[in-house]
DSSP file (Angstrom, degrees, kcal/mol; ACC not computed):
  #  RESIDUE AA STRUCTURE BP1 BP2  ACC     N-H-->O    O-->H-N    N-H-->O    O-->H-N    TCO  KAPPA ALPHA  PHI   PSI    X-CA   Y-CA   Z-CA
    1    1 A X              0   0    0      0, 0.0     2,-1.1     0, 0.0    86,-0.0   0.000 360.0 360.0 360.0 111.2   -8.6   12.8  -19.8
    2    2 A X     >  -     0   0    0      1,-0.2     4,-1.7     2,-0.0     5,-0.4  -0.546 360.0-174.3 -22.5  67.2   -7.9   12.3  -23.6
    3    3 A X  H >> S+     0   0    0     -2,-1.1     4,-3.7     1,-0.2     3,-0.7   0.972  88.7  61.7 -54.5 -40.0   -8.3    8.2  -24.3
    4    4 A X  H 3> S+     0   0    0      1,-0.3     4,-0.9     2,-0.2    -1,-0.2   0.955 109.4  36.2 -75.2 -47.3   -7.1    9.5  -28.1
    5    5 A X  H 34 S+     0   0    0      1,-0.2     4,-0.5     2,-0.2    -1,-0.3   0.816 116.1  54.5 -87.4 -18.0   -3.9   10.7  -26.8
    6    6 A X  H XX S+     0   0    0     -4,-1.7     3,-0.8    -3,-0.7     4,-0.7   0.927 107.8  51.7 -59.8 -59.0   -3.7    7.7  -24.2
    7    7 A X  H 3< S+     0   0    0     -4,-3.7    -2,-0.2    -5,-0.4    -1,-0.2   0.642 110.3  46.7 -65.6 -14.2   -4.1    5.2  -27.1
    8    8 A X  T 3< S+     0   0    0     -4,-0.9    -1,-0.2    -5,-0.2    -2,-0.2   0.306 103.8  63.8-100.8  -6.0   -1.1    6.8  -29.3
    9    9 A X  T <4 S+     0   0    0     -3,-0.8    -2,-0.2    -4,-0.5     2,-0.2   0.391  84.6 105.5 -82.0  -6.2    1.3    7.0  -26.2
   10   10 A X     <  -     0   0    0     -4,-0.7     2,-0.4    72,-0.1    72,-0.2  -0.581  55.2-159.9 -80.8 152.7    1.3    3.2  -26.0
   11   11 A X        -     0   0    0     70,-1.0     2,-0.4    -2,-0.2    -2,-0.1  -0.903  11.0-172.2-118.8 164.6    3.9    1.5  -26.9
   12   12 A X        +     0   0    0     -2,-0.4     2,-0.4    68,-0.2    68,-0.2  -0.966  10.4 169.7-133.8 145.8    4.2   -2.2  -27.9
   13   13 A X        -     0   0    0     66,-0.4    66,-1.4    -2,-0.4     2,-0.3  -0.971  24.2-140.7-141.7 166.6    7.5   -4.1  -28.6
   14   14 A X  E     -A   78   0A   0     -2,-0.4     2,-0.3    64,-0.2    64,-0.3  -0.759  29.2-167.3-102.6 156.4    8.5   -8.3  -29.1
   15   15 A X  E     -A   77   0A   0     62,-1.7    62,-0.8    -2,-0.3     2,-0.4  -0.936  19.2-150.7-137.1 169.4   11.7   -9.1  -27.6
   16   16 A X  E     -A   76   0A   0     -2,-0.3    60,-0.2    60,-0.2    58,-0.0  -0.970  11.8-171.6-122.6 131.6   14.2  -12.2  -27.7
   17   17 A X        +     0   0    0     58,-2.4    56,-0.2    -2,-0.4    58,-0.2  -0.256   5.5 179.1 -99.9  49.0   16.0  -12.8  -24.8
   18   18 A X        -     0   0    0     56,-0.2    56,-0.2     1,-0.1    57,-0.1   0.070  43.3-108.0 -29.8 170.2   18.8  -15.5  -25.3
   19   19 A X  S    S+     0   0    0     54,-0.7    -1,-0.1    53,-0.2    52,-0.1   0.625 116.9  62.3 -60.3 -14.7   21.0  -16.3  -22.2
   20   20 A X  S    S+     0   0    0     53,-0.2     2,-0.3     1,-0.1    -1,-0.1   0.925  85.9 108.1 -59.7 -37.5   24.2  -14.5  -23.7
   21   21 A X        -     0   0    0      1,-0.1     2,-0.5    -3,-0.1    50,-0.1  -0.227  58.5-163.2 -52.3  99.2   22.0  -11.6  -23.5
   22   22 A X        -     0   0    0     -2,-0.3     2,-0.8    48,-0.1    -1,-0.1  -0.608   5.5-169.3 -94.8 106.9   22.9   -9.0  -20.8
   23   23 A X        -     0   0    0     46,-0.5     2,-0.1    -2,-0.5     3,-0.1  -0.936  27.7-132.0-101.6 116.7   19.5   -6.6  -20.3
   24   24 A X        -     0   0    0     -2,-0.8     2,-0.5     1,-0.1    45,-0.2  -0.406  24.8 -94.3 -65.2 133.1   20.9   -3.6  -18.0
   25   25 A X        +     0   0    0     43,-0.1    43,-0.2    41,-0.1     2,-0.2  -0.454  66.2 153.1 -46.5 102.8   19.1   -2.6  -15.0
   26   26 A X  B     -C   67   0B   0     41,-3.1    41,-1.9    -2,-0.5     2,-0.3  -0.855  28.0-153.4-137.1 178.9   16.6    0.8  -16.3
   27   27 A X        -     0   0    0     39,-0.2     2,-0.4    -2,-0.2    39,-0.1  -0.848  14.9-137.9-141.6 157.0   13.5    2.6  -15.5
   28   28 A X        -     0   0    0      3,-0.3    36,-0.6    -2,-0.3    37,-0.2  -0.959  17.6-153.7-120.1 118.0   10.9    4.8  -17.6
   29   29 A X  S    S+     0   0    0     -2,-0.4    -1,-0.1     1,-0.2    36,-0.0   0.952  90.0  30.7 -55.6 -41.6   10.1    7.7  -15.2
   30   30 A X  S    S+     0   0    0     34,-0.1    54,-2.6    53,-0.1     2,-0.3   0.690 107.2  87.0-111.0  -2.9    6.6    8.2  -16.9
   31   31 A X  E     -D   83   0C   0     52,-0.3    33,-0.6    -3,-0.1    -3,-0.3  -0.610  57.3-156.8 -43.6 118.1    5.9    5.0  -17.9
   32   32 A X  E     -D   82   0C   0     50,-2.8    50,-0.9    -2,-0.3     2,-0.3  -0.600  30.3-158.2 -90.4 169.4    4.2    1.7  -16.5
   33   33 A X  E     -E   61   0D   0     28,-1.9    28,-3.2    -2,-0.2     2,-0.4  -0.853   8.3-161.8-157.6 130.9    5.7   -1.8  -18.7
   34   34 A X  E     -E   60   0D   0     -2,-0.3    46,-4.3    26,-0.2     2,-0.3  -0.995   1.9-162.8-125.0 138.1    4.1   -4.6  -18.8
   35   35 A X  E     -B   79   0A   0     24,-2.9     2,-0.4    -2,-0.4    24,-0.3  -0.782   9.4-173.0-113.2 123.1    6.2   -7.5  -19.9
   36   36 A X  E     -B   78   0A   0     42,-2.4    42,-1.7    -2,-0.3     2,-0.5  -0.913  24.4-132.0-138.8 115.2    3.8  -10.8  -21.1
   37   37 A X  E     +B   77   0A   0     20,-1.8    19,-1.7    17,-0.4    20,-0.4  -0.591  28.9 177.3 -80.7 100.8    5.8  -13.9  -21.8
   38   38 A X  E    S+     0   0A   0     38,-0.7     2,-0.2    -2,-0.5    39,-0.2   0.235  71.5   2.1 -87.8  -4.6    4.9  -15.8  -25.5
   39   39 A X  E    S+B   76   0A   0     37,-1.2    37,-1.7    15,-0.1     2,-0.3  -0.551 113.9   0.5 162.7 125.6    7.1  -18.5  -25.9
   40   40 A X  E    S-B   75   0A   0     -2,-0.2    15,-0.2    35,-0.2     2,-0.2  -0.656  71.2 -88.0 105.7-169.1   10.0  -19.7  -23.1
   41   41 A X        +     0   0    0     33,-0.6    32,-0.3    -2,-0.3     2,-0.2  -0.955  45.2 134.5-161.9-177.3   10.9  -18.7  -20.2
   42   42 A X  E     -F   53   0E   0     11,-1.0    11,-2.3    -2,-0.2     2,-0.3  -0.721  46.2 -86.4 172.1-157.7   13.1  -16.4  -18.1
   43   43 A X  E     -FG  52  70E   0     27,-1.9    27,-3.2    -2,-0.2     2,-0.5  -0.984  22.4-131.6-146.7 151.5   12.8  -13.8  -14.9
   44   44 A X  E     -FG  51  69E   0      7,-2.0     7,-3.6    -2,-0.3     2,-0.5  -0.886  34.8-141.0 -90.2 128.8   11.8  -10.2  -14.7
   45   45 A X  E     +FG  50  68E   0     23,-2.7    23,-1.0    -2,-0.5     5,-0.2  -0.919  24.7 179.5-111.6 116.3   14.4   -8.7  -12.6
   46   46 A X        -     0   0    0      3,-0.7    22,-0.1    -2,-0.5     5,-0.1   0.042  46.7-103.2 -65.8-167.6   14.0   -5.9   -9.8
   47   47 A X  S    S+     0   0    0     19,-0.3     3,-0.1    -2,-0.1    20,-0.1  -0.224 121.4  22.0 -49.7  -4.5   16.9   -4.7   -7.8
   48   48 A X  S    S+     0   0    0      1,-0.3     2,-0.3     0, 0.0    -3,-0.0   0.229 127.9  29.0-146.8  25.0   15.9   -6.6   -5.0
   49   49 A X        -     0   0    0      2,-0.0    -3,-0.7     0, 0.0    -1,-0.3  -0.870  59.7-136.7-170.6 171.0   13.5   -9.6   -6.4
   50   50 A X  E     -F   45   0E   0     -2,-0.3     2,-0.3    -5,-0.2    -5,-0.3  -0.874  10.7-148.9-142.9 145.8   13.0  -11.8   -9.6
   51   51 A X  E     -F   44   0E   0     -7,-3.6    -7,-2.0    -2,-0.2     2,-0.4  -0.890  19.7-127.8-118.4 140.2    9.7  -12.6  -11.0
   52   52 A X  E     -F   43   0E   0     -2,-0.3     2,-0.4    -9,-0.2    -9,-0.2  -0.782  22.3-163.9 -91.8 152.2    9.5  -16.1  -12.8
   53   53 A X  E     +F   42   0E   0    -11,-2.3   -11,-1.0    -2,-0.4     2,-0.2  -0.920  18.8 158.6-124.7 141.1    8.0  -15.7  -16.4
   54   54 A X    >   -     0   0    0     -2,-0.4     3,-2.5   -13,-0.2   -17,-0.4  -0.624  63.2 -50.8-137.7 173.0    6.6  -19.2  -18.4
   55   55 A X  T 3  S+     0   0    0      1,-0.3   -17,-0.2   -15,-0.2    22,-0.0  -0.337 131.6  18.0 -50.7 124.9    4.1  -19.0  -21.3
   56   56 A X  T 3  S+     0   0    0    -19,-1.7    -1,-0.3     1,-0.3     2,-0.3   0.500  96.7 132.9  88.0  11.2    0.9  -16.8  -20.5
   57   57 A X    <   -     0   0    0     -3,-2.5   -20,-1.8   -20,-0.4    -1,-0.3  -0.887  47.0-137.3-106.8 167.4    2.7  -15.0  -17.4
   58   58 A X        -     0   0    0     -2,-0.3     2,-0.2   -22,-0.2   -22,-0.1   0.070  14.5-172.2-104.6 174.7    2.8  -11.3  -16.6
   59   59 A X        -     0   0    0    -24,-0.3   -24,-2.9    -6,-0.1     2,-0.5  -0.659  19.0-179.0-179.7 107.5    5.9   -8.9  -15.3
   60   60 A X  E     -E   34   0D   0     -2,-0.2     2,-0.6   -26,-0.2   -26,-0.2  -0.978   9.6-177.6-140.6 147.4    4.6   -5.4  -14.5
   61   61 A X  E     -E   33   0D   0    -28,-3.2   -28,-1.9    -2,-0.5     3,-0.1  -0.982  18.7-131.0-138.8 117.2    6.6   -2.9  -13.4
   62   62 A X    >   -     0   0    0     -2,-0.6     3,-2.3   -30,-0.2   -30,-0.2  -0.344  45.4 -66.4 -72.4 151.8    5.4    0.6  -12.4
   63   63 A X  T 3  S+     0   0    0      1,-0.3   -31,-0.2   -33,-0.1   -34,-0.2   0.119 117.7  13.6 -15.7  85.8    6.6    4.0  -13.4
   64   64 A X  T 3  S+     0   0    0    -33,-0.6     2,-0.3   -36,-0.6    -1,-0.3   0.578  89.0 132.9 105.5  -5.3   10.1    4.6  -12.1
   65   65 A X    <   -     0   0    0     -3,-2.3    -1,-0.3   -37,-0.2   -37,-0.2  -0.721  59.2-115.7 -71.8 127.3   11.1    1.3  -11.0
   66   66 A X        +     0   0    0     -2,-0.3   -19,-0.3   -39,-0.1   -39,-0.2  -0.448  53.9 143.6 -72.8 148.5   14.5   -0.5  -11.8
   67   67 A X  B     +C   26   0B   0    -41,-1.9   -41,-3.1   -43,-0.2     2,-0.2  -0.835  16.8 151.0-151.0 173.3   13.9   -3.8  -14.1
   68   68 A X  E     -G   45   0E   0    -23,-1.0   -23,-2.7   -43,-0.2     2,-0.4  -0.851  30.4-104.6-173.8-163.0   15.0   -6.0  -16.7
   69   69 A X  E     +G   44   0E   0    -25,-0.2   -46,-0.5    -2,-0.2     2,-0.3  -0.680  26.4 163.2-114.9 153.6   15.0   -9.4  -18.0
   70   70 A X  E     -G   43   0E   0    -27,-3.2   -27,-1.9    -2,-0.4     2,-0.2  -0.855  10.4-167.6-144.3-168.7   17.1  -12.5  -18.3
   71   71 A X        -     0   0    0    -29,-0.3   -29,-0.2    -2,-0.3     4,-0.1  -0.628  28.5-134.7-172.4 166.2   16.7  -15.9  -19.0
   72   72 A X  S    S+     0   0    0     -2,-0.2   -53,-0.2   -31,-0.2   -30,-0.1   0.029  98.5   6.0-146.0  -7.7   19.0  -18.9  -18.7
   73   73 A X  S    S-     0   0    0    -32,-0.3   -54,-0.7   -56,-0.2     2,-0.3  -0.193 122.6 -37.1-158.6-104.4   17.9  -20.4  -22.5
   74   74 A X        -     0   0    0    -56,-0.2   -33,-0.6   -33,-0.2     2,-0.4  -0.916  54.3-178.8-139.7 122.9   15.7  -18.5  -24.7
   75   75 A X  E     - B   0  40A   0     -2,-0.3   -58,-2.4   -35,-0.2     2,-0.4  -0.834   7.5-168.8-127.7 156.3   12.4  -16.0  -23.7
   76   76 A X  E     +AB  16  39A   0    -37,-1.7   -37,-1.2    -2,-0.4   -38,-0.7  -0.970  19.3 168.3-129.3 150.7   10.3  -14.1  -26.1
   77   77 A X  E     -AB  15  37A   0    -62,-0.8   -62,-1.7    -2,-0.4     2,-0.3  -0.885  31.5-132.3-150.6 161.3    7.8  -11.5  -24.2
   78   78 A X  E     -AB  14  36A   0    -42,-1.7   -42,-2.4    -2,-0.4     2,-0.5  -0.857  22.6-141.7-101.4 155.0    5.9   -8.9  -25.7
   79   79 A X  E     - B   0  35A   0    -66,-1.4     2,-1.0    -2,-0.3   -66,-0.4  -0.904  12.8-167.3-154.3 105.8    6.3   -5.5  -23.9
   80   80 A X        -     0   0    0    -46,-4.3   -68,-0.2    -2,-0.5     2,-0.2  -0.442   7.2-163.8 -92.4  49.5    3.4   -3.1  -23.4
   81   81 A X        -     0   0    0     -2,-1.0   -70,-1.0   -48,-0.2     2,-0.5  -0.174  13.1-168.7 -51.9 125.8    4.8    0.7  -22.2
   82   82 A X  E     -D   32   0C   0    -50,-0.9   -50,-2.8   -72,-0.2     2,-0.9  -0.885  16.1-129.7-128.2 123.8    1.7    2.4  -20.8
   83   83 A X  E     -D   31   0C   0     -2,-0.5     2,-0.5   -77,-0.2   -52,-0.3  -0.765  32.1-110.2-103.8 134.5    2.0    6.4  -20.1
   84   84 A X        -     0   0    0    -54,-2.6     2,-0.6    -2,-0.9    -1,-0.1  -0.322  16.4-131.6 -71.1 129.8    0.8    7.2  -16.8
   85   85 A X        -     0   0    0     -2,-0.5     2,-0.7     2,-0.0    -1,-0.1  -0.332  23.3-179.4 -70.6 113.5   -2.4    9.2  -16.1
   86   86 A X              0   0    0     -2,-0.6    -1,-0.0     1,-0.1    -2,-0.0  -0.960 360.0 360.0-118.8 121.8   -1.8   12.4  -13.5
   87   87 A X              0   0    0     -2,-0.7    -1,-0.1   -86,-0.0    -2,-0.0   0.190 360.0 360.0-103.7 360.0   -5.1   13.8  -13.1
């Protein structure tokens, strides 16, 4: 296992979510995402479940699962994509 090449396949993002905002149900096949809520709040969305997200909570969603986000006022998340190790 390569940590150098592990540590330059992550990815990191900010997001805004207003409520107008419509996040479409997607997956990353090779990809984990973890979603960490900074300011608001809002839900991490499954296809069958919703996770609620406040300040300091988590959303992770493994490789190949459908998700997105919504929120009902305004949520700001940071968003960690993480490439999965097959050894």
């Amino acid at each position: 296992m390569n940590l150098e090449n592990i540590k330059s396949s992550i990815v990191n993002n900010v997001y805004h979510i207003p409520a107008e905002k419509k996040v479409a149900l997607h997956k990353h096949p090779k990809h984990d995402e973890i979603f960490y809520c900074i300011k608001g709040e809002g839900f991490g969305v499954l296809e069958d479940s919703e996770v609620e997200l406040t300040v300091g909570k988590a959303f992770i969603v493994p490789a190949g699962v459908m998700h997105a986000l919504r929120s009902d006022s305004n949520l700001y998340v940071t968003s960690f994509l993480i490439p999965v190790v097959e050894e």
